[in-house]
C-alpha positions in Angstrom: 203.9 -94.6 -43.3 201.1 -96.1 -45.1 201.8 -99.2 -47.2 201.3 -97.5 -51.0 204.7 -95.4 -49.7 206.0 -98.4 -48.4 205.9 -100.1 -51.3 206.7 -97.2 -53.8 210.4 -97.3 -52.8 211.7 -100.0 -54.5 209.5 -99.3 -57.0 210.7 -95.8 -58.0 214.2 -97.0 -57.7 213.3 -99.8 -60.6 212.1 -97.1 -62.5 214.8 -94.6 -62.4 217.3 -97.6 -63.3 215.1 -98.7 -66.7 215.4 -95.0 -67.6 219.3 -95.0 -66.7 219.8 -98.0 -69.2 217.8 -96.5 -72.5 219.8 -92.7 -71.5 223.4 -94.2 -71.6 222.4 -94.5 -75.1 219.6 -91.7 -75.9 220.7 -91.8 -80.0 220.5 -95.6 -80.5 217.0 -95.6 -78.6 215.7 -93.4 -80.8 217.3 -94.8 -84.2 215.8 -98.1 -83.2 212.2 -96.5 -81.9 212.3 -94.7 -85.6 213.0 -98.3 -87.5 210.1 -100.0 -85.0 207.8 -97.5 -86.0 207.9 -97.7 -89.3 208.2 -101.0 -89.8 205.2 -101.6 -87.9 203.3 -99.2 -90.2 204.4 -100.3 -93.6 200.9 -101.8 -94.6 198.6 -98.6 -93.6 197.6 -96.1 -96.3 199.9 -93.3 -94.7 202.6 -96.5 -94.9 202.1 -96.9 -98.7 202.0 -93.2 -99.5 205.5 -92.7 -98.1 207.4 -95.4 -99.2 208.0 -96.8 -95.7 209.5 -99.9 -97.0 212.5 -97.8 -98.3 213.0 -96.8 -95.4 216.4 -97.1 -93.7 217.4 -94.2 -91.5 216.2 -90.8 -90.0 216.8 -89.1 -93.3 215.3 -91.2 -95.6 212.5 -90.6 -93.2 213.1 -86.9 -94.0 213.5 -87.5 -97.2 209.7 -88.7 -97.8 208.0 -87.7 -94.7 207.5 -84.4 -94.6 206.4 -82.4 -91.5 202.9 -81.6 -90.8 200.7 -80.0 -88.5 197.3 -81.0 -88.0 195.7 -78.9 -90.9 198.2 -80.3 -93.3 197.4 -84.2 -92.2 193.9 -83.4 -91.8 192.7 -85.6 -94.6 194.2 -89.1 -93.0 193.0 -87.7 -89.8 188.9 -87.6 -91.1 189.6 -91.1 -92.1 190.8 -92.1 -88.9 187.9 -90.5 -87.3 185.1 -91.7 -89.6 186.3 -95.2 -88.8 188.5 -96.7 -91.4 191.3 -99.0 -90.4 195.0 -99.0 -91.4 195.4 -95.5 -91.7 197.9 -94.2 -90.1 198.7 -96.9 -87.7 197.2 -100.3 -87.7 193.6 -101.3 -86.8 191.9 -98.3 -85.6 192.6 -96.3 -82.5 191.4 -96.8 -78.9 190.2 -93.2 -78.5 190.5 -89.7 -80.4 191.6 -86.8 -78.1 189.6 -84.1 -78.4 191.5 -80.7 -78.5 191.0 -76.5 -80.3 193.4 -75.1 -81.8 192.7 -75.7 -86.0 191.4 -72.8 -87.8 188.7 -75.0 -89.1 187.9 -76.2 -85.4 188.8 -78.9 -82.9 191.2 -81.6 -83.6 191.1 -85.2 -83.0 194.2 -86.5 -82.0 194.2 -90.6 -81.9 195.3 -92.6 -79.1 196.2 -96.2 -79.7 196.5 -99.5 -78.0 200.5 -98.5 -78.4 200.3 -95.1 -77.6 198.3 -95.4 -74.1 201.0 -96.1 -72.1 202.7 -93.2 -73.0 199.6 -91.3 -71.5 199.5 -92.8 -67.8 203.4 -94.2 -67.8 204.1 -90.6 -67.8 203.0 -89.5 -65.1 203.4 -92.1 -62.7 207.1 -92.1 -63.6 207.3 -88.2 -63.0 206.1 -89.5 -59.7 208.2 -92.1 -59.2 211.1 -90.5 -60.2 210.0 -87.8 -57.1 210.0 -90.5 -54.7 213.4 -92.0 -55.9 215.0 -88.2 -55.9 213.5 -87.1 -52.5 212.3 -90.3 -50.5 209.2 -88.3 -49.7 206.1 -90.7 -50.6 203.5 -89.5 -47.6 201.6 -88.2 -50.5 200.4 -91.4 -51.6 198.7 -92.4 -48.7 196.2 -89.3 -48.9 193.6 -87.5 -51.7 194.8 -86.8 -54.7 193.1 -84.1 -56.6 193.6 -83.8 -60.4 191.4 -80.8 -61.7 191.3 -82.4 -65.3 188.4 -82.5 -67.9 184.7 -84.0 -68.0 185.8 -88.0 -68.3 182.4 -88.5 -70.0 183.5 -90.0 -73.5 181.4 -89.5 -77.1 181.6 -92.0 -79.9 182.5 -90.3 -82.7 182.3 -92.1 -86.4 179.7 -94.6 -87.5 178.2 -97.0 -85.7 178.4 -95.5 -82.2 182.1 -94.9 -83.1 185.8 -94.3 -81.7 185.4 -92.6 -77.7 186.5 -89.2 -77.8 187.0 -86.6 -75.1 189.6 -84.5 -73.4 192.8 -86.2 -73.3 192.5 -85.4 -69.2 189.0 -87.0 -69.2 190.1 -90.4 -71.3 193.3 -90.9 -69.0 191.0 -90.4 -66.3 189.6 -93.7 -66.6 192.6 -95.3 -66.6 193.8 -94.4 -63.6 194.5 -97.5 -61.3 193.0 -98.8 -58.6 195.0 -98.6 -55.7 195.0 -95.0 -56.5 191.3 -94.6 -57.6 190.6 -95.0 -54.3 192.2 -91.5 -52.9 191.1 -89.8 -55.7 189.2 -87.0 -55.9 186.9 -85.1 -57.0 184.2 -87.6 -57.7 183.2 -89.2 -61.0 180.1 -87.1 -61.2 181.8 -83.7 -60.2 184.2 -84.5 -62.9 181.7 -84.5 -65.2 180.2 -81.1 -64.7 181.0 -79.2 -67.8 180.3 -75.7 -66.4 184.0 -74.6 -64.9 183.1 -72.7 -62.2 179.3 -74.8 -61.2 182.2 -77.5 -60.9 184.8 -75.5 -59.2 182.6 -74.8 -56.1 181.5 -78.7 -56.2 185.2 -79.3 -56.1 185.4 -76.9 -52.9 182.9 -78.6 -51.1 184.1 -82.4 -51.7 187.7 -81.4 -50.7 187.8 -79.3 -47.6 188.1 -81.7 -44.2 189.7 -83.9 -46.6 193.6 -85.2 -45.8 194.6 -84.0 -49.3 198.1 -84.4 -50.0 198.5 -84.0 -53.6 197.1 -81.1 -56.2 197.7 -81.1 -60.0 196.5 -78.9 -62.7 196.9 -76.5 -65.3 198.5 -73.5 -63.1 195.8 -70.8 -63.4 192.9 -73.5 -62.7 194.3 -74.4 -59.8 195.0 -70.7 -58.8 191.2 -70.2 -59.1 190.5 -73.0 -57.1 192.7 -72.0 -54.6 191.2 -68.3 -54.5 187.8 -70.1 -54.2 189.0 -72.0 -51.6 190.5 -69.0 -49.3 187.1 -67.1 -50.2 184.5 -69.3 -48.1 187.0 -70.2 -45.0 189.4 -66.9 -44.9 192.2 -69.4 -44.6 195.4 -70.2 -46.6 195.6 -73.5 -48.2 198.4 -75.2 -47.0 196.5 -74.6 -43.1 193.2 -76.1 -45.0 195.3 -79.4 -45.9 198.4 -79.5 -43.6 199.0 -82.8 -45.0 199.2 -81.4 -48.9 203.1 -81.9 -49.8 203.1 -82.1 -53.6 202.0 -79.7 -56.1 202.2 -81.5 -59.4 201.7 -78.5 -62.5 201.8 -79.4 -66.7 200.1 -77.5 -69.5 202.0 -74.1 -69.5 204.7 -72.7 -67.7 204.3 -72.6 -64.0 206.8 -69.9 -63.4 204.3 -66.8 -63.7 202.1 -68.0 -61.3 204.3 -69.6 -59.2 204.5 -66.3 -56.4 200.6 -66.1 -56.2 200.7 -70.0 -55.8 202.9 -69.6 -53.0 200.7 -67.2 -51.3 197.8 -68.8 -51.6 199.2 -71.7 -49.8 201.1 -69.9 -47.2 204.1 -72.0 -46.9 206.6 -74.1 -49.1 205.5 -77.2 -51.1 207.2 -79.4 -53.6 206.4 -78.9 -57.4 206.7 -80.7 -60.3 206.2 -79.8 -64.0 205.1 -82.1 -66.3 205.1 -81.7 -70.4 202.0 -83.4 -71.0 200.1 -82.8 -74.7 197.1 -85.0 -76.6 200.2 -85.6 -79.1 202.2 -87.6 -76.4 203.5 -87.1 -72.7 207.4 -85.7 -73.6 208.8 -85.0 -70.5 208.8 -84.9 -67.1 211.1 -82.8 -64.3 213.0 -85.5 -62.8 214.9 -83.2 -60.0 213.0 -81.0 -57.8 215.1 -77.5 -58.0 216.3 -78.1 -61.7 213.8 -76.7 -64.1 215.0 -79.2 -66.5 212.4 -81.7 -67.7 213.8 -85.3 -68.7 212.6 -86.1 -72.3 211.4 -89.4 -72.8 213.4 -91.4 -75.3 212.1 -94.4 -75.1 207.9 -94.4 -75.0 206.8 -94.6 -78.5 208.0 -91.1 -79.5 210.7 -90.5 -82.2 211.5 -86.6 -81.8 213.1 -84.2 -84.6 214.2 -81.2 -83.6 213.8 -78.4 -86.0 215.7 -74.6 -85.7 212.7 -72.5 -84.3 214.1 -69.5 -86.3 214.3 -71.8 -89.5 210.7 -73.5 -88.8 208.9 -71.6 -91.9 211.3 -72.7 -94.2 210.5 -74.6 -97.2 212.8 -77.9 -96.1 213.7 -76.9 -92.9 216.8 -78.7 -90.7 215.3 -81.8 -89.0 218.2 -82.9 -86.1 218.0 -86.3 -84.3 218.7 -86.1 -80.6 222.6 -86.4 -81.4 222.3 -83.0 -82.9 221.1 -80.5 -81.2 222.7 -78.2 -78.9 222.6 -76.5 -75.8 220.8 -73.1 -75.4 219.3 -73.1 -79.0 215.1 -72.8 -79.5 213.7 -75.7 -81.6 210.0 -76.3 -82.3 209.0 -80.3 -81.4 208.4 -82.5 -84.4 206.8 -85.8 -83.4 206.8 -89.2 -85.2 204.3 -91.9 -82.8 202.8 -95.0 -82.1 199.7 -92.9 -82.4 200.3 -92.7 -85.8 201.8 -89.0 -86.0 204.6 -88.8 -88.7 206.6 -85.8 -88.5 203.7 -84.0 -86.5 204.7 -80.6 -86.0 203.4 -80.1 -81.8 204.0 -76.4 -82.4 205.9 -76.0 -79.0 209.3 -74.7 -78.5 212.0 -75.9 -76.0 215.6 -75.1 -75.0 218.2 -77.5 -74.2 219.5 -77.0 -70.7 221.0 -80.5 -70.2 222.5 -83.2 -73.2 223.2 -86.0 -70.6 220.4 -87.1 -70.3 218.7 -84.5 -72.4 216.7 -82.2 -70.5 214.4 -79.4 -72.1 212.2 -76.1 -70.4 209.2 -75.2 -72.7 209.9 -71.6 -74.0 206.6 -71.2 -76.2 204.8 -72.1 -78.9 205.9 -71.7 -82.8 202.9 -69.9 -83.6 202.6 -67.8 -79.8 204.8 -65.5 -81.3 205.4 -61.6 -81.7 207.1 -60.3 -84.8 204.4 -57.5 -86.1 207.5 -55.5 -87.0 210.6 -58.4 -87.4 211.1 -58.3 -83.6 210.7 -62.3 -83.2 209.6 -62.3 -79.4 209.1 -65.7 -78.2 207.1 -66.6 -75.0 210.3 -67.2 -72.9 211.6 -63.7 -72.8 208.4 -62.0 -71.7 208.0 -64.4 -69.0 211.8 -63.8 -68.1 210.6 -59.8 -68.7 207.9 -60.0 -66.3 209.6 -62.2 -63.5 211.8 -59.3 -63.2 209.8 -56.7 -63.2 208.2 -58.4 -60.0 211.8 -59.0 -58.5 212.1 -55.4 -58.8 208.8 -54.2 -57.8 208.3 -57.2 -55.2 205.0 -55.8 -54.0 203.4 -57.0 -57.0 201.5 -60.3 -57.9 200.8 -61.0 -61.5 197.6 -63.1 -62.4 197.7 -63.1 -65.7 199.1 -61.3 -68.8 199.1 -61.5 -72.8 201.3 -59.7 -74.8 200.0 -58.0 -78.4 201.1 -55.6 -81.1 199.5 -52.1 -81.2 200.4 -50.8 -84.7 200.1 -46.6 -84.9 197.3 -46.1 -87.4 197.8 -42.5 -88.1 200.8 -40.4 -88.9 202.9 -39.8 -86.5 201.4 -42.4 -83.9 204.2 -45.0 -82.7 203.7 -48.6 -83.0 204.4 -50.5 -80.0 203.8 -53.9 -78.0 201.1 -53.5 -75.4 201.2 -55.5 -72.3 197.9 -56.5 -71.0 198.4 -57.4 -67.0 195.8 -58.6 -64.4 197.6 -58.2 -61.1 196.0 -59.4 -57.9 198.4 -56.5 -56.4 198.9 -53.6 -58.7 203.0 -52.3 -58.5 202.8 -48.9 -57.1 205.2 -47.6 -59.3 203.5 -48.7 -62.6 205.7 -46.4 -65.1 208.8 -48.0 -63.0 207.5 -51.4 -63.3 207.1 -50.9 -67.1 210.6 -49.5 -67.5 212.1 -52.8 -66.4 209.8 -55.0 -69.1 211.2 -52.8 -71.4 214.8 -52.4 -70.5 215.0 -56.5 -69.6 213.5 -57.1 -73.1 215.7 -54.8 -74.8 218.4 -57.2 -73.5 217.0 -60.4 -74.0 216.1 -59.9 -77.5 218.5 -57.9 -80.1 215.5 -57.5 -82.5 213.6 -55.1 -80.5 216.4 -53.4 -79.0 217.3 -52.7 -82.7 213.6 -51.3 -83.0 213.7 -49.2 -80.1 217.2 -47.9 -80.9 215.7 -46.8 -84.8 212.8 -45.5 -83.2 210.7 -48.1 -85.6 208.9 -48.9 -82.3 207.8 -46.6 -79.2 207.9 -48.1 -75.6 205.8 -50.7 -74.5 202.3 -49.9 -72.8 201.6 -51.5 -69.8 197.4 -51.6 -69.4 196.8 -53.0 -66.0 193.0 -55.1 -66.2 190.7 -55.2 -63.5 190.6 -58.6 -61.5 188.4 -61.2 -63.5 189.2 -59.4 -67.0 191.4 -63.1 -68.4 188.3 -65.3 -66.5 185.8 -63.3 -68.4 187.1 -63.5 -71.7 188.2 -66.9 -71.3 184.1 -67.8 -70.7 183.4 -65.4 -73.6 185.1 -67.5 -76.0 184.1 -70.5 -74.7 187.8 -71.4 -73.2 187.2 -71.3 -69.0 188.7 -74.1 -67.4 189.7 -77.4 -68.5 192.8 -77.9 -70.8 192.4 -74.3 -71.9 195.9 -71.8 -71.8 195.9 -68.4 -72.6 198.3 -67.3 -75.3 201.2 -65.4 -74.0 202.3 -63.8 -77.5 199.7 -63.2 -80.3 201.1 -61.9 -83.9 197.5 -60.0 -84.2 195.4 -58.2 -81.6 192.4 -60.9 -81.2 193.3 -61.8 -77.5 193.9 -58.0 -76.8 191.1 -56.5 -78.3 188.5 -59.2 -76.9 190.3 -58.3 -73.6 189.7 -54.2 -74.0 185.6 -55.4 -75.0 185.4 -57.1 -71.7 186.2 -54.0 -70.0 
């Protein structure tokens, strides 16, 4: 055993004991985080517009914060990013994070001298929390691969300006030293901005190489793994016997996970990670329970709103002492960024209050209701995992679901789910039957549908291999950060999916 392992022991057993002190008291970490914050931002122009000095409590916070997303804060946001100090947290921040997902274009999420540590804390604590929970540190003595975003860094504002960049690519350069070393790939093949030019560079740098951990966004690494197995015609886990630990964040790992598997050829350990631009939430902290750990006490104050309640005027905000088991909530974030009441747009689910773990289950706007059915992303996933339990011959790449509205009298209106599988079921009408029947159960909204005959059975259209790559390059989306949306409330994914065939 090398001596970073060595050495990691005692040091993941210090960690998981400063996380056991703040979570014998998760509501008074947070009521005290809430006060630190907005003490510490009285004097900035966001600071002064809210009253912050009156502030006592979480709802007097309520009371004159209210929640926005990006489009809403988007005034104090240009000002941040044209330079001007003191607004929303003090001085000016250390880098904007560079993300899509506005209607009027990318956002620019900023990352303070406060905030950074939430960034690359996160993750070495998801590690360390690994190593405390299993004892298995081999992976630290070998390469490291993180398939992440260009590093390269523009200044954006006047005068040469605040660095801005993928959040992957800022944290990259903060990585330290003593794992810099076993990283890979290189600095310059990190750079490469065309996905799959850099994917093959990425193949040739790591095979012979003792690489013993991989993390990405799941379907990134799955092409890198399919790239891998096409030049040597072997599985990956014979490529790198040494690879233990498959690290995954971004979206859901569970419908790739099979095809993951398979690629490698034998079992690994994975983690998930709940990484965003906005903050680094959560973590799983036990391999086998799906449950990731919030994080209570690294600069993040969270409110917890009723997902079905979101669109509400003055929605319910609940503290951590609120909320419940089981329930969907959408994730409202207050920072040391300088996000007040910043609406993430993800939903989770409570599976554990002490200490308070979460699964992701969607996104507030990744939704299906075309006709009042309020699908969320969690119960087609569920759906589609088991349809494959069923039908065990088949392997699922990818998949979106969309509305398909009857236009003419007489023609039903329907969801249509769009599937890329690297092995087609070989009863497709019988695979089909189960995403119906399990979503029937999971969801009384469209089982009322179905039962008024308001909507017709789902159509399952199978894709040719490549179909999700190919429009993910058409709208400039391949690789990187990028996710495909598993629920849309309109048919853009779908029908720019059907032009690609």
């Amino acid at each position: 055993m090398g001596i970073k392992a060595i050495l990691s022991r005692p040091l993941a057993a210090y960690t998981v004991h400063r996380y056991q002190q703040w979570q014998q008291a998760p509501a008074a970490t947070q009521r005290r985080l809430l006060h630190q914050l907005v003490h510490a931002a009285t004097g900035t122009a966001f600071g002064r517009a809210h009253d912050f000095g009156a502030i006592q409590t979480s709802a007097d916070f309520a009371a004159r914060v209210p929640i926005r997303d990006y489009e809403a804060g988007k005034a104090y946001f240009d000002r941040v990013k044209a330079g001007e100090p003191d607004v929303l947290w003090p001085g000016r921040p250390l880098y904007l994070a560079k993300t899509s997902g506005t209607t009027s274009g990318a956002k620019y999420i900023p990352i303070t001298q406060a905030s950074i540590g939430n960034h690359i804390n996160g993750a070495k604590d998801a590690l360390l929390h690994y190593v405390a929970a299993t004892g298995r540190a081999r992976f630290l003595d070998g390469k490291l691969i993180f398939l992440s975003g260009s590093p390269e860094l523009e200044g954006v504002g006047p005068g040469g300006g605040i660095p801005t960049g993928r959040l992957s690519g800022i944290v990259n350069h903060h990585v330290p030293a003593y794992l810099r070393r076993n990283q890979l790939p290189s600095y310059a093949t990190n750079c490469l901005e065309d996905w799959e030019t850099k994917l093959d560079a990425i193949v040739g740098e790591t095979l012979g190489q003792p690489l013993t951990l991989i993390s990405g966004i799941p379907p990134w690494v799955q092409m890198y793994f399919d790239r891998l197995t096409a030049r040597t015609g072997r599985p990956v886990g014979e490529l790198f016997p040494q690879f233990d630990l498959f690290v995954s964040g971004g979206v859901s790992m569970e419908p790739y996970r099979a095809r993951l598997l398979e690629s490698i050829g034998r079992a690994v350990d994975s983690i998930e990670l709940f990484p965003a631009s906005e903050g680094f939430l959560a973590f799983q902290d036990q391999p086998g329970n799906p449950g990731l750990l919030l994080r209570l006490a690294s600069g993040i104050f969270f409110e917890f709103v009723p997902a079905e309640r979101f669109f509400e005027v003055n929605p319910p905000r609940l503290t951590i002492a609120e909320v419940e088991l089981g329930k969907q909530y959408a994730v409202v974030l207050t920072s040391n960024a300088g996000l007040w009441a910043y609406s993430l747009g993800d939903t989770v689910r409570f599976v554990d209050l002490h200490p308070h773990r979460v699964v992701v289950t969607g996104r507030i706007k990744h939704f299906l209701s075309a006709f009042g059915e309020h699908v969320i992303g969690e119960e087609v996933e569920a759906a589609l995992r088991e349809a494959v339990r069923q039908h065990p011959e088949a392997e699922v790449t990818e998949f979106t679901v969309a509305p398909l509205v009857g236009e003419e009298a007489g023609q039903p209106s329907r969801h249509e789910w769009l599937v890329e599988f690297a092995y087609p079921p070989r009863d497709a009408a019988g695979f089909a039957a189960v995403l119906e029947a399990t979503m029937r159960q999971l969801n009384t909204y469209y089982d009322d549908l179905r039962q008024g005959n308001i909507l017709a059975p789902l159509l399952l259209t199978a894709l040719p291999a490549g179909a999700f790559q190919r429009y993910m390059k058409s709208v400039g989306k391949l690789g990187g950060q990028n996710k495909v949306p598993r629920l849309g409330n309109d048919r853009g994914v779908a029908a720019g999916l059907h032009a690609g065939l």
